[in-house]
Every structure is written in C-alpha cells, then in structure tokens.
N, C-alpha and C positions, 0 to 999 in steps of 0.2 A: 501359172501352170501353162497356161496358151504359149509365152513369150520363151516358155525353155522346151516347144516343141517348136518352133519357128530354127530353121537354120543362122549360124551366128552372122552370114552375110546381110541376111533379111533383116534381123534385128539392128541393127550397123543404119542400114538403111531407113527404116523404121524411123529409130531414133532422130537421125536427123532432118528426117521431113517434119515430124511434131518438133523440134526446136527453129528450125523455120517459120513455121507457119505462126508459133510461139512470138518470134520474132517479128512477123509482119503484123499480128494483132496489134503488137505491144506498139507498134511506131504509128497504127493506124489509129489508136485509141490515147495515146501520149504519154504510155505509161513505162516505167522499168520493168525489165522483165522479172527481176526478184521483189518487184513490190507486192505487197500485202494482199491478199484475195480479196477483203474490203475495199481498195481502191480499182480493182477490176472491176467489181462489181458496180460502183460509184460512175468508174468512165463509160461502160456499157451502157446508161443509160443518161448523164451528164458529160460532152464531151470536154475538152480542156479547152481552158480560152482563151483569146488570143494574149499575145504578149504587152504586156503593160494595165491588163485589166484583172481584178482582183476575183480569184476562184472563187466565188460564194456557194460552189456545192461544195466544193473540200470544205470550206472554212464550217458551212453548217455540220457536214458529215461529221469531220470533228469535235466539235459544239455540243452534237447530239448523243456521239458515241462519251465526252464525256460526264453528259448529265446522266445519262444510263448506269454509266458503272457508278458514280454515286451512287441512283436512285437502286439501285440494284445489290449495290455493298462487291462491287466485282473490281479487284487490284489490279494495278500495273502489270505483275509479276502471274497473273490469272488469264491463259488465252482459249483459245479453242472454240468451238460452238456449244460444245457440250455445257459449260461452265454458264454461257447464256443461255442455254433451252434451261438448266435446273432455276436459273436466277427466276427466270420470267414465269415458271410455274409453280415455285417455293418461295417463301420471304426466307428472307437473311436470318438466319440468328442474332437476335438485338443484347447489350450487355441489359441483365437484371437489375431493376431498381432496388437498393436495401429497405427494406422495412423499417429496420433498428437507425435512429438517429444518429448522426456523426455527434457523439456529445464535444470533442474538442473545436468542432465548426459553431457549435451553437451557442459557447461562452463569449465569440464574438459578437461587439456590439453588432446588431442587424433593423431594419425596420419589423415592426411587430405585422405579422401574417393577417389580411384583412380576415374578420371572425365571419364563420359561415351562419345560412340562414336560421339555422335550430340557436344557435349561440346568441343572434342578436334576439330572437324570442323569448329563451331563456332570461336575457337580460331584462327585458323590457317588463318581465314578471319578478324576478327576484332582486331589482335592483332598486324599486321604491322599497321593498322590505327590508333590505339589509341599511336604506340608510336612514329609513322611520327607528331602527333598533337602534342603530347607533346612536342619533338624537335622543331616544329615549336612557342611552346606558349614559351621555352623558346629562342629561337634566337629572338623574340618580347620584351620580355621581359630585353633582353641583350641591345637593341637600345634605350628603353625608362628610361628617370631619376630616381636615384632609390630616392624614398619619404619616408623620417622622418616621419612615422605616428605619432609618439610620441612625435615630436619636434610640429608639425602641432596642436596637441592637448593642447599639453603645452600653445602655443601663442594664441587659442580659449580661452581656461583659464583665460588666461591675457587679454583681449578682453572685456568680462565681467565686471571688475569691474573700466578699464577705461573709458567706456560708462556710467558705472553709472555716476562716477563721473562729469561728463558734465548734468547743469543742463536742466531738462525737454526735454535732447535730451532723453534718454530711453521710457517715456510716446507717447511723438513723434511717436515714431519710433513702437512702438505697434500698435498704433492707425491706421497707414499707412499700417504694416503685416496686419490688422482684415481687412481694409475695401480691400485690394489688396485678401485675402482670400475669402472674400464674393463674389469677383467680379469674381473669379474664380473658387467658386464651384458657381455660379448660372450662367453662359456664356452655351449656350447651342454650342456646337461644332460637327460638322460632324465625322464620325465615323475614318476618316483618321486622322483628327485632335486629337481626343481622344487620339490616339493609340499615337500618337505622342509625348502628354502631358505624360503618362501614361511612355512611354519609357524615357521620360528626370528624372520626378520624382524615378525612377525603378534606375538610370545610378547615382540620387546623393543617394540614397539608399544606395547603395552598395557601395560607395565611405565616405558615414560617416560611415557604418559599420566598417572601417578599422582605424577611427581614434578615439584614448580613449578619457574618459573626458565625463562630466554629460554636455557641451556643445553640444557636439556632439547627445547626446542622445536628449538633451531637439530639435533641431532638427527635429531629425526622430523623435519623436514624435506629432512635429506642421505636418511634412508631412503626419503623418498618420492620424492626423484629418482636412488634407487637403483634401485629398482622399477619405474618408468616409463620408466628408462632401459634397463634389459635386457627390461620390452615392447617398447619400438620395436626395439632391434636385432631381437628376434624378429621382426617385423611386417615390416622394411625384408630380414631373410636368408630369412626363412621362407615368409610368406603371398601375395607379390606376384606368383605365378607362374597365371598366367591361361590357361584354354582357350580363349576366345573375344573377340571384342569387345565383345560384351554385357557380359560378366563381368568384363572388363578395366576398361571405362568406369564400370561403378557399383562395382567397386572400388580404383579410383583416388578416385573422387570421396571414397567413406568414408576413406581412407587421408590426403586433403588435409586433411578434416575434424578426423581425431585429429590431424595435425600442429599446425593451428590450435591445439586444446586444450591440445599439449605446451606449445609458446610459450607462451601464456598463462598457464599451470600454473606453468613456471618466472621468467616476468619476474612474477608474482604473488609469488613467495616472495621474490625479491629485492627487491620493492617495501614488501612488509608484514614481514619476517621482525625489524627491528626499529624497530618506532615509537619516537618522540623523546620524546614526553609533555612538550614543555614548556612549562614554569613560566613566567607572568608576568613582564617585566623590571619593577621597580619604577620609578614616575616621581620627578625631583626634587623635594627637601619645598618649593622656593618656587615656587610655582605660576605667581608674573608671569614665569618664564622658557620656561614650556609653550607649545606652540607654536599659530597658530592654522589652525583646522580647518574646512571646510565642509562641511556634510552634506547632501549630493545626496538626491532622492526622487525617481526618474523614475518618470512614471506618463500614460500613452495616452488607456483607456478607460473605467479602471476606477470604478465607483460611489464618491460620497462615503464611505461608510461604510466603506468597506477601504483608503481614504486616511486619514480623521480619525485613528483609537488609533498611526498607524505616526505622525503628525507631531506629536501631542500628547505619546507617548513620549518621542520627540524632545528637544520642549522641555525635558523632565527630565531631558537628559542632563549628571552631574557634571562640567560642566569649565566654565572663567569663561565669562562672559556675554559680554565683550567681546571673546573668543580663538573665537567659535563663533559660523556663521551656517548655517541652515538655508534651504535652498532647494529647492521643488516644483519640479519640470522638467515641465510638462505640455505632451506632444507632440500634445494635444487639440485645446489650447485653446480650453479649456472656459470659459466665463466664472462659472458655479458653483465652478467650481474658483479661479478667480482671487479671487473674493470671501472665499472662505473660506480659502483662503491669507492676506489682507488682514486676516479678520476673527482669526484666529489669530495673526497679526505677525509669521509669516514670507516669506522674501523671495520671487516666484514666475516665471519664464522661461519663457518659450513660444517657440518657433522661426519662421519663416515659412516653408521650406522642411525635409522630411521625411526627408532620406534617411539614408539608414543605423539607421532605426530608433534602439534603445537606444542605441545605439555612439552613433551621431550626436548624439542627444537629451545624453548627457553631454558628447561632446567641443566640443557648442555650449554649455554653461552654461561649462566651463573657459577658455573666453572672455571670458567675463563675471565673472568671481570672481578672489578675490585669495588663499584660505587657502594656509596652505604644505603643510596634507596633504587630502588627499579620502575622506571618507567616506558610503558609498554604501550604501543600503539599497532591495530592492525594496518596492511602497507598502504589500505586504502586511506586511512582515515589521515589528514593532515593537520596537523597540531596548531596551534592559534600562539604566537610568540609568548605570550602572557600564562600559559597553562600551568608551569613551574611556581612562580610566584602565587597565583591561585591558591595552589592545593598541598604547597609544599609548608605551609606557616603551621597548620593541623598538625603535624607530626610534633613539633618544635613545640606546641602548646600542649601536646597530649602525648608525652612518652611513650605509653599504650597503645594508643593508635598505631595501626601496623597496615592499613590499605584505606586511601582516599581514593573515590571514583566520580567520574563526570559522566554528561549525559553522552551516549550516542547519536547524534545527531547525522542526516542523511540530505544532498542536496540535489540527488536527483530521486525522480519519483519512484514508489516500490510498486510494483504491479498492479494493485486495486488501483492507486493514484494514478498511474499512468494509461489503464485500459476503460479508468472510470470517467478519466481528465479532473478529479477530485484533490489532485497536489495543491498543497496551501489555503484550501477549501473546507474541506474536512479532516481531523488527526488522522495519524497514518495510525498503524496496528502499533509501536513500540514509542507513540507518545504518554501513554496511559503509564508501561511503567518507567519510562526514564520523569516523567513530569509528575507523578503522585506517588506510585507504589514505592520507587526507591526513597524517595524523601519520607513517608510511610514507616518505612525500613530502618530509616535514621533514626528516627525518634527511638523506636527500639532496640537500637543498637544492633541492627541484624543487617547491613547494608550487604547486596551483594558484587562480587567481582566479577565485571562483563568480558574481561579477555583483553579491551581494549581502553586506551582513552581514562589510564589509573596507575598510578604509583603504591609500590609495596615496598616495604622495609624491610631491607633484605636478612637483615636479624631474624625476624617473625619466619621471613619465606624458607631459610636455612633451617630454621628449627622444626616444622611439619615437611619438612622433604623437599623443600620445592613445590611447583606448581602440582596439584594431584594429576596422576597417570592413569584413575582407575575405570573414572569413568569418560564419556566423550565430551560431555559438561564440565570442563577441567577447571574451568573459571570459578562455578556456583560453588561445588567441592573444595575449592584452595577456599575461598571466604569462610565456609563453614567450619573447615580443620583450624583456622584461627581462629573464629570465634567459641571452637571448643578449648582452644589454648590460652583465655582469657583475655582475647587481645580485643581493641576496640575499631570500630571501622569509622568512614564518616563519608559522608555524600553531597557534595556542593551543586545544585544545580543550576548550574553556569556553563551553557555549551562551550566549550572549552578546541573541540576538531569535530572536522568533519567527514564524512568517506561517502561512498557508493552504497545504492538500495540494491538487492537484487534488482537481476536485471529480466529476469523473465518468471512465471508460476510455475513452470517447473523448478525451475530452482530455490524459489521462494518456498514451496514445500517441502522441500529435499533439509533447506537450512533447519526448519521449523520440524523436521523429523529427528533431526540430529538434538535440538535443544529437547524434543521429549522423550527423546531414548535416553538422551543423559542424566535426566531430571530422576524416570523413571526407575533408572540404575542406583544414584543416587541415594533413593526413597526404600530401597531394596537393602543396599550392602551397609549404609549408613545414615538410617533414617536418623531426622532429629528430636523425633517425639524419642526415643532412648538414648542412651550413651550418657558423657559426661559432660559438663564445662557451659553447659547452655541455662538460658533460665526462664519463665515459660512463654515470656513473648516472643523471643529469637524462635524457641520451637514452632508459635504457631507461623511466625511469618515462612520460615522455610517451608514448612509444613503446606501451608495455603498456594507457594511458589508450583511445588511438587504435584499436590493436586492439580492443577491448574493443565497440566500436560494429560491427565486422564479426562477428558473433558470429552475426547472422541466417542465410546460408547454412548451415553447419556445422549451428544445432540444427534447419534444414527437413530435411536428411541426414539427422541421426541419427531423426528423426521418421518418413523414411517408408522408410526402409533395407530394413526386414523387408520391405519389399511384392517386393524383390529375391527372394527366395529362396521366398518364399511364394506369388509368383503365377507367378515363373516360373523356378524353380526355378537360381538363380544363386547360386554361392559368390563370394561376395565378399571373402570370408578364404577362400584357398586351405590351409585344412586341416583336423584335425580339429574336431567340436565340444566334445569333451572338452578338447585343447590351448588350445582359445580361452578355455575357464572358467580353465584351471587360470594363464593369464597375463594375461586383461583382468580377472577377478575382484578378484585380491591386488591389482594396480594401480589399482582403483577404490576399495576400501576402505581405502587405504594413504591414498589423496588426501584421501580424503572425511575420515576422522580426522585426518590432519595439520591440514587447512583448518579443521574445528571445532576444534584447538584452536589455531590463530590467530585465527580467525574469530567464535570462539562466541558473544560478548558483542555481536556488530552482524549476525552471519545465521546462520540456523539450516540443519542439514543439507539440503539437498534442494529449500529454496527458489529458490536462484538457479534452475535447472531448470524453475521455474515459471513464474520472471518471463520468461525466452530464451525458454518456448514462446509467452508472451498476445504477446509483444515482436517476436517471429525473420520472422513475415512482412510486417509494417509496414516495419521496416525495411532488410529486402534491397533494396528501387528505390532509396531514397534515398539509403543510403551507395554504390550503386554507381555510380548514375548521376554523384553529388557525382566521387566518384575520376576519372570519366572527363571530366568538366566540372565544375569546381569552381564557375565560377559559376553555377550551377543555384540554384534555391531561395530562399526569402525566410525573413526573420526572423518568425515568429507571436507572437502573446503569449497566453496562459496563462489563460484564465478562471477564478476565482477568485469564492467567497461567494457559490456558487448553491445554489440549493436543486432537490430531487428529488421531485415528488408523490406518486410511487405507485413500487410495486416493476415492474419491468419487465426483459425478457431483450434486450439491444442485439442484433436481428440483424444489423444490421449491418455492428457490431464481430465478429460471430462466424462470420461467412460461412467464412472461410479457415479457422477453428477445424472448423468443421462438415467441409468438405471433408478435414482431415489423418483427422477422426474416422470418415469414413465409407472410408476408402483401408485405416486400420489395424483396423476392424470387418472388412470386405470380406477382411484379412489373418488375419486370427485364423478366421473362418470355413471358407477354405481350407486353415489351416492344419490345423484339429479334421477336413474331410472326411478330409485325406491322412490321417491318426494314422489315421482309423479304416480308410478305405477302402484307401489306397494301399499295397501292399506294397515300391514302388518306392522312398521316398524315406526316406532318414536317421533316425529318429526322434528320435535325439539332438540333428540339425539342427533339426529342427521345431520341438522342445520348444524349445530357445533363443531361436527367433527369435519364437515364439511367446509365449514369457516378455518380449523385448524388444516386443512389440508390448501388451504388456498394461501394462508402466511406459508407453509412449508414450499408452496410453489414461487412465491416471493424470495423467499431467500434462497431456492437452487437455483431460480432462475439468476440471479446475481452471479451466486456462484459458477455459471457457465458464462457470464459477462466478462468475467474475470479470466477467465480461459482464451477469451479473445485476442489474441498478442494486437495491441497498437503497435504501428511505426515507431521506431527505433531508428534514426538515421546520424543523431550528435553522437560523435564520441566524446568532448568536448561540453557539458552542463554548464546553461547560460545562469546567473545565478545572481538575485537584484543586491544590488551595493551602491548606495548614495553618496558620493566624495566629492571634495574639489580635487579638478583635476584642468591640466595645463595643456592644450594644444597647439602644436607648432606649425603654422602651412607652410606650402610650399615657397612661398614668397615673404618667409622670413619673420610675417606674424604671427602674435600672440593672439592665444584669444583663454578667456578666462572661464571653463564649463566646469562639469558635473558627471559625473559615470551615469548610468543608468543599470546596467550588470556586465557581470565580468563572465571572462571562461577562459581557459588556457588558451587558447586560438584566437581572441580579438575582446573587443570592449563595445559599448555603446554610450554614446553621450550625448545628452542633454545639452544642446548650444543656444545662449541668452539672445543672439541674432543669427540670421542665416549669413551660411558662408559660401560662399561660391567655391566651392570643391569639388571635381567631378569625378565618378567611378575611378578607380583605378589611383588614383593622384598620392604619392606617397607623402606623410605625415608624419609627425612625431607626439608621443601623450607621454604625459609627465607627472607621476602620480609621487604622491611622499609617503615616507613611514616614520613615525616620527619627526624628529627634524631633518631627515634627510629627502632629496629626493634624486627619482630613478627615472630617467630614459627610454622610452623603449621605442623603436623604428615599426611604421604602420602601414601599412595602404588602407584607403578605404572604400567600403562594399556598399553602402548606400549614402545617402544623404537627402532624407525626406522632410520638410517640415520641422527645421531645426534638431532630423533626432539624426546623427552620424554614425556610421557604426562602421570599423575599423579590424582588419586581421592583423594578426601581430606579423611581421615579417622580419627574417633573418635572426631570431633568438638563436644567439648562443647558450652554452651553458649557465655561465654566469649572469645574462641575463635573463633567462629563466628566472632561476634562484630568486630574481630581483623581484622577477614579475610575482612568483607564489607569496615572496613575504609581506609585501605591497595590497594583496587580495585575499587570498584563503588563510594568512597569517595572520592579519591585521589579531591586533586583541578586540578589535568591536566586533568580526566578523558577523557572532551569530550571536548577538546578545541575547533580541529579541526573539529570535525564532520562536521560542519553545511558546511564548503568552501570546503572543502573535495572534494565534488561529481565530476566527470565529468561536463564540461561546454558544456550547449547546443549548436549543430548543426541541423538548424532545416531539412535540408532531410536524417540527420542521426533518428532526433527522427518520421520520418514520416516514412520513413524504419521500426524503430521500431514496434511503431503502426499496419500498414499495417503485418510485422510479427505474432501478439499478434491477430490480429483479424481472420489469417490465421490457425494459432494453436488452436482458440479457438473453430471455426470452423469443423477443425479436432476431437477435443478434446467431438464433441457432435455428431458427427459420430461413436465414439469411443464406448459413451456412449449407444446411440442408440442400435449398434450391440450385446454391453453389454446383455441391456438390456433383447434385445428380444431374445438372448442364454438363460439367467438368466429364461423368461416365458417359454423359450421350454421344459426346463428341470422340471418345477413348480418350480421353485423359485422367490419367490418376489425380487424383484429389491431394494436396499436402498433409500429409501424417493422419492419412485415411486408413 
C-alpha cells in the first residue's frame, strides 16, 4: 500500500539501494544472493571459511536439517516454515499396524515366536499332565488287544454278499432294522436314558470310524439317520407347542428350516452313500473305425489369451486328424478372434443373431457341423491330449449312452483359496461334487452335464432339441431331457482339462446366482419328482441337486434365530435347554462324522457352513423369484484372467455380512447384560443361545474374510509339474534337470548341481511329449540354490502350441489332483473355520480403521 503511494522515481530508487546493500551482505558474509534463507541465517552467525578448509557448519547444518526431516516425516518436495512449526508440534501420521494376520506370510517356513510369560506358566502347569495322560493312554493301550482294522473290514465285505445269497433273508432282515428304527426314534425316554442311548450310539461311532470298507460307512450312515430320526420325532411330539404368535411364527420358521436340512441330509446319503468310480471303457485297436468328433469352444467376450492355450491344447488332441474338427463359436464376433482362429487352422462360427446365449451359441454351430459326437469345452478350460481316448470308449460300449462328463478342475485359486491362502490345503467349494456327488450320480444313472469338459452324442442332442434354451442352467436341463429320453449318461473321474477359478467374490457370487436361478427354474417348469422317463433314483438325485440352490433361507434363520430369544425373550423350541443339548447335540455330531467320512477327501468339516453363510443372501431373491417366474433372469458369463492391484475389503459384497454381524453382536451383548443383570431369564437358555450366536459370529466373520480381495498380480498361474527336462547354457552345455512348475510365461527347475548362470543369461529347456521333443528359447530370472527359473522369450505361435501341449496338455497333467488333498479331520477343519472367522473379524477392524484414516485425511476410501 505504502509503495503505490511513493512516486515511481522513488521506488526506482528504493529498489535499488535494497539490491545493493542485498549485495554487499551477500559478499560480506560469502553467500549468493538467491541462496536459501537457511544458509543466511547459517553465515550470520558461522562465517565461511577459508579456502581449502572443510565447512563443518554447512556440513552439520545439513546433517542436522536432514535428520529432522526424517525425525519429523517432512519430504523433499515439503518447504516452507509453516510445514516445520506443524511438524514440531504435531507427530506425523504413522501407517497403521493390521491386527488381522498376513495368512500367505505365515505359511512361510519362519522361527516359531519366543512364547510369552503367561504361556510359559501355562506350560509349566499343563505340561507334566498332558504327558502323565499320554503315558497312562499308552500303558492302556499296551494291555488291550491290538485290532486288525483292515482285517475287520475285509470280513464286513465278505458279510455282504453271503447274506445275499441266502434267500429272502436280506429283505427280512431290512424289514426288522426299519420297524426296530421306528420303535426307537419314536420311544419317548427320560433324559438319563437319552444320554445313555446317545453314549452307546457315540462309542459304535467312533469304533466304525476306525474300520474301512463302504460296510462300515453304509453303517454310520443308517446311525445317523437313526439319530436325526428320533430328533425330529422329538421336535415334531415335543417342542411345537407355542404361547404366542410371536413365538409360534419364529418357531415355525426354525422348524421349516431343520426340515429343509433333514431332506437334504437324507437325499445326500442316498446320492453319495456309494460312488461308482468308473474305469475307462477301452476303445477299439483299429482306429479307422473311431468315430468322428467335433470340438466346440464357445467363447463371448473373453481376451485372446484365455482362448489361445484352450485351442492350441486342442489341436493336441490324440485321435486322427481326419475323424476331428475343432471349431471356435465366437458369439462376439470379434474379428481378432476370427483371424486367429484362421491363423491356427481351426474352423470359426459366429452367429448373427444372439439369443439364448451359450445354449444358442452351440445349438447354432450343430447346424453347421457334421461329427457324430460333440465335444465341448469352455475357452478357459484346456484339454489334456488324452481326453478323446478317455471318454470316447463309453459310447462304443454302451450304445445308450448319449453324454460322458469329466471333472472340472481349476488351477488357479477361487476366492476363499486365494483370500484364505487355503489353495491345495483345503477342497475348494466344487471338489465335493466333481469328486463324490457326480460319481454318486453315476451309480444312479443320473450323471449330470456341466457345460464343460464332456462329449454328447449328437444323435441323443438332435433328438430333445439341442442343448435346452429354457432355463440359464442349460447344461443340468439338456442331462435331464436325456435322461427322460431313456438315454444313459456316464462320469469318469479322471481330470481330464483344466481352466480358471473366478477371479474375484463378486464374481464368484454372481456365477453361483446364475447356477441357482437356473436350478430353481428348473425345479419350477420341469421338475423331476413328475413327468416321464425317470425312475425314482434319477428323481431324487436331481431332486436333492435342486434343493441344494434353496439353502439361502434356512442358513438367514439359522444366522439370525438367537436375536429370537435374546432380544425378546422368545422360545422357539418350546422346552428345556438342557433337552435341546441333550438331542440337537448327538444329532449334529453324528452328521457331521458320518459326512467327514463320506466327505472327507472333497470338504472338510465345517466348510460348507462357510460357503451358505458368504452364499445364503445373494441367493434368496433369485431362486425365489425364478420358482415364482421362471422366466426371470438372464444367462451372465463369468470373468475370467483378471488381475487384482492392491488388497482391498469389497464393501459392497459385505454390506448384508456386516448387517447379520451387527443383529448377532447387538445379540450377544444383550445376552451378557441379562447373565449379569437380569434375575428373570433362563441362564441355561442364555448361555445356548449365546453360544449359538457366537458360531454365527464365526462363520460371518469368515465370511467378511472372504470379501477381502488378496493381491492378484500373475496373469500367468504358476502350477507344480515334476518332469525330466533338458537345459541348454550358454556355452553349449547340457545339463540334465527336472521342472519344478510351469506357467505360460517361464518354468522353474530343479538342477542336480549348481550352475553358474547369471540373471539375464539366455538359455534353452527342452521338454518332450511323447517321444518327441520341443525347444523353447529362455532367459533366466533367478538362480538360487540350484532352484533356476526362467521366462520364456521370443514364442512364436507355433511354439507356443509346443509349449501348451508339453504342460497343460500332457495326459498326466492332473491325474492326481483331485485325491491329492489332505483328508479331513473334523476338529482340525472346525479349528480351521473358527481361525478364518477370527481373521476375518480382524480383517474388518483392519478395514474400519483404514477407513476412517483414509476420511481424516479427505480421502475416499475404495468402494466405500
């Protein structure tokens, strides 16, 4: 203000004497004049010195200014005073520590965490006891006979089929189990008496658990629908007697719920109680009389890269050239796609109109094609050379037979595996029914058709229409319209190819809406308990399929039940709570053992439970609305080979999660005032429902675990494969190794000495198929401790092709997979569980705190 009343000579003048005098500081103190106001300050009171002698006030000035901005959290790009008056009276914002465990950090081997001081006390008390008991179980164990389990099972074996053979003693002998069954699930018994039953049945439990043989199993299986037979009498004579309407209605509802469960429970033992397991039909030795085959690839949207390994596979599949046409169905019509079909040499279809999706997409190419069988693969999944030969003998030996199916197998992990780090650990969610249910299904002749990874006879497919258009389950539907056409199916479970898991839980519920909208549909327009051409097994297994998709209601009930009695004081089981342990107990842990050991080798205890709860409210709208209007709904397709940047919590996949979690929070807090405060209500009721609300906190909390997106950064799935394989170095030698796993993008090998190869160094690996062998040009990316691992570099097409038939083609690829897994322990997988719901728990505490850093700062939160 002052300087624009000053005349402009004065200012003129002004000016220049402050740049002067500016000037004579600057030479008098040793500094530039555009230097830093820090180094003013610095020479004002340190002057410069002389030349040849080393400035120790700049060197500490500097030193000092930059242990500050460490100690301070103050950046390069951070000036001013301001920024240090807040530093030096505020601390920094520090990144938050997680609560929730890294579980994929923690399956590395590590030193075990020295145990704290309560832990070593604990021990020092519980650790002479637990190993006085063991000394004492085994000095017991030394006095008692040791038992042949195997021998024991063997003679049950044999048991069997000499009973048959006596006539009308086996019929007998049924007749006598059912009515001795009825008379002892309907005997009403005092509660000592229960307990007693309950302990005998518990004592042969555990004693056939120990002896093998599908005797033993069939067994505990009649035990378990001993037990759950004399709960429901209890439940249906005992419990249903209601004060109110309150109490009537939300115990109805629980009551509908366990009926649900019985049904399932029992069309489940009769679907799985005995798998077929069969064996390959052999094909004839002269091959000009093999029949010819076309092999379908429908494919939408999906990127080149998750088409090419499925149709290069393909081409390597062992059956003649001239008896085999492959053909892309691209309902795209993508002109990328066209070319590349083109530049590969297989045949390529496109439509001009779209409907019916998948359905549509195939039963327009079977228009156009001439094989006499069809085999269908989706683009993801890549064929195993040997697939043909497999599954093609079945038809040849069984005229009838009009669709042979293989398992679906998945080589990268599906979302619980990948956010749990549980891949190859625990079954995934569809080993249960590619590894029991379908073989289940064989025996009964009810096998069903999964869309993928199966050949149909095109005779059979021509005569009910083609694939069904009706509902969005086109696959279950075409199986069952043949099997009401008299035709026979068959099921080899031999992983035969392999594809992509979802790749995220959004999508992973989106897939698992579409299989129970269609189911539902289905079960609506063509159920199988009516119609023609079935006979009563094929109905129940469909049947039990179908149900299987309504399973949403029933676990919302069981999930939010306890709010019944906890917020407003409603019995829902009209009776004791001591009666209710002493008859839902043994009936839970009767199931839960029978089911692990049918089960054990494709789901581990306590999982299913986990999957109904991330599952049960997604799916309630769609299957019910489908039943009430079947044509609701559209076909979706399935994203597939994406990648995930950063770890993130989907809120909102986890919204309905968060809601059950704060009804059964809200429940348990009420539940601890009453204990403490209220002299009025039940304690014994409390505590149960209490306990029930604390499993329902167990498995949401999982289910928000699972909402967690893990890092996602391979496009690329590393995947273990044990081979001789041939390495070329640089300087011309051999050396003689081993794969360790493969992935379209490079290998890793196993080498019997170290080789002096360093980062970068290009290579050659030589892997065979058959008798021949393939080439492929390398660099390579480490070399630790004899283990090599190599990116493929410069694949062309062809040899691509080489690479996929050489790896994902092999006929061994996944022999093993499916038996592979650990076999269930069921309070190993209840351990588990109880873990997974603990972390996930953690894991939205994590989130939370995230969050509301993230709004302190103004930053929105991701998919907040």
């Amino acid at each position: 203000m002052m300087r624009s009343l000053l005349p402009p000579l004065l200012r003129q003048r002004l000016a220049a004497w402050l740049q002067a005098l500016q000037g004579m500081l600057a030479r008098e103190l040793g500094v530039a004049v555009e230097a830093p106001a820090s180094l003013w300050l610095l020479r004002l009171v340190f002057r410069t010195p002389p030349p040849g002698r080393a400035d120790v006030a700049l060197l500490g000035a500097s030193w000092l200014r930059r242990h500050l901005r460490q100690r301070l959290d103050i950046h390069r790009y951070q000036h001013g005073a301001g920024i240090w008056l807040r530093r030096l009276l505020l601390r920094p914002p520090r990144a938050l520590r997680p609560l929730a465990a890294d579980l994929h950090r923690r399956r590395k081997p590590q030193a075990p965490p020295e145990p704290s001081a309560l832990r070593r006390w604990f021990r020092s008390w519980l650790d002479p006891v637990y190993f006085r008991v063991k000394r004492l179980r085994r000095k017991v164990l030394a006095r008692l006979p040791r038992i042949d389990w195997n021998r024991v099972g063997q003679r049950l074996e044999a048991l069997s089929p000499a009973l048959t053979g006596v006539p009308w003693l086996m019929p007998c002998l049924l007749v006598l189990a059912a009515v001795a069954a009825i008379l002892l699930c309907t005997t009403p018994l005092r509660l000592h008496d229960q307990l007693v039953l309950v302990a005998l049945i518990i004592l042969g439990l555990v004693v056939l658990r120990r002896i093998p043989g599908r005797a033993a199993t069939l067994t505990m299986a009649a035990l378990s629908v001993l037990v759950a037979g004399r709960y429901i009498w209890w439940r249906v004579t005992t419990t249903l007697q209601f004060e109110t309407v309150a109490e009537a209605t939300f115990g109805y509802l629980l009551f509908a719920a366990e009926v649900y469960t019985w049904i399932v429970l029992f069309l489940g033992y009769v679907q799985t109680i005995w798998p077929l397991n069969r064996r390959p039909a052999p094909l004839p030795p002269d091959a000009a009389s093999w029949p010819t085959v076309d092999v379908f690839i429908p494919t939408y949207n999906e990127p080149l890269r998750v088409l090419q390994p499925t149709v290069y596979a393909a081409l390597g599949l062992d059956w003649p050239q001239d008896k085999l046409r492959i053909y892309l169905l691209d309902d795209g019509a993508r002109a990328e796609v066209r070319d590349f079909a083109r530049d590969a040499g297989v045949g390529y279809l496109a439509r001009d109109e779209h409907a019916h999706a998948k359905a549509g997409n195939i039963n327009s190419a079977l228009r156009h094609t001439q094989g006499e069988y069809v085999a269908i693969f989706d683009c993801d999944h890549i064929p195993t050379r040997s697939f043909l030969q497999l599954t093609m003998g079945e038809f040849i030996a069984d005229p009838k037979c009009a669709m042979v199916q293989t398992p679906h197998h998945f080589f990268s992990p599906d979302p619980f595996e990948r956010n749990f780090d549980t891949f190859r650990r625990v079954p995934n969610e569809g080993s249960l029914f590619y590894g029991l249910i379908q073989d289940g299904n064989d025996f009964w002749n009810a096998t069903f058709f999964c869309g993928s990874c199966a050949v149909i006879r095109r005779g059979a497919l021509e005569e009910i229409g083609g694939i069904a258009v009706e509902t969005v389950t086109e696959d279950a539907h075409t199986a069952l319209k043949l099997h009401r056409r008299g035709y026979n199916s068959a099921y080899i479970r031999v992983v035969q190819a392999a594809g992509l898991a979802t790749e995220n839980l959004a999508g992973h519920i989106g897939q698992r809406i579409r299989w129970a909208r269609g189911m539902a549909q289905i079960f609506r327009i063509d159920n199988p308990m009516l119609g023609p051409g079935l006979h009563l097994f094929q109905r129940l297994c469909y049947t039990n399929a179908m149900l299987h998709f309504f399973y949403g209601v029933p676990r919302l009930i069981f999930l939010t039940m306890p709010i019944a009695y906890l917020y407003f004081g409603l019995h829902v089981i009209h009776t004791s709570a001591v009666l209710i342990m002493a008859y839902v107990l043994p009936y839970l842990f009767v199931a839960n053992v029978t089911n692990s050991r049918l089960q054990g080798r494709y789901r581990h205890s306590f999982w299913a439970e986990v999957y109904e709860s991330v599952l049960a409210w997604y799916i309630v709208l769609p299957t019910t609305m489908a039943f009430i209007n079947p044509k609701l709904g559209k076909f979706n397709v399935t994203a597939k080979g994406g990648q995930i940047a950063e770890e993130y919590l989907d809120w909102t996949i986890s919204k309905p999660y968060l809601v059950l979690l704060g009804l059964n929070v809200a429940a348990l807090l009420l539940g601890f005032g009453r204990i403490l405060f209220d002299p009025g209500f039940e304690p014994s009721a409390i505590v149960m429902n209490v306990g029930w609300a604390l499993a329902n906190l167990v498995m949401l909390g999982a289910a928000i675990g699972v909402a967690r997106e893990a890092r996602q950064v391979r496009i690329s799935h590393r995947i273990p494969m044990r081979v001789p394989a041939t390495l070329l170095l640089p300087d011309g030698r051999t050396l003689a190794c081993k794969t360790e796993n493969y992935s379209l993008g490079g290998l890793g090998l196993a080498l019997p000495v170290e080789a002096s190869v360093e980062p970068g160094a290009r290579v050659g690996v030589c892997l065979s198929r058959g008798t021949r062998s393939y080439h492929f040009p390398a660099v390579v990316t480490r070399n630790v401790e004899r283990q090599l691992g190599v990116r493929f570099d410069n694949m062309d097409a062809r040899t691509e092709q080489q690479l996929i038939q050489c790896t994902f083609g092999r006929a061994d690829a996944w022999v093993n997979w499916i038996d592979e897994q650990p076999v269930d322990v069921p309070l190993r997988g209840l351990k588990e569980v109880i873990e997974m719901g603990l972390q996930g728990l953690l894991r939205l505490v994590d989130a939370f705190r995230g969050a509301a850093t993230a709004l302190a700062a103004r930053v929105r939160p991701r998919r907040l």
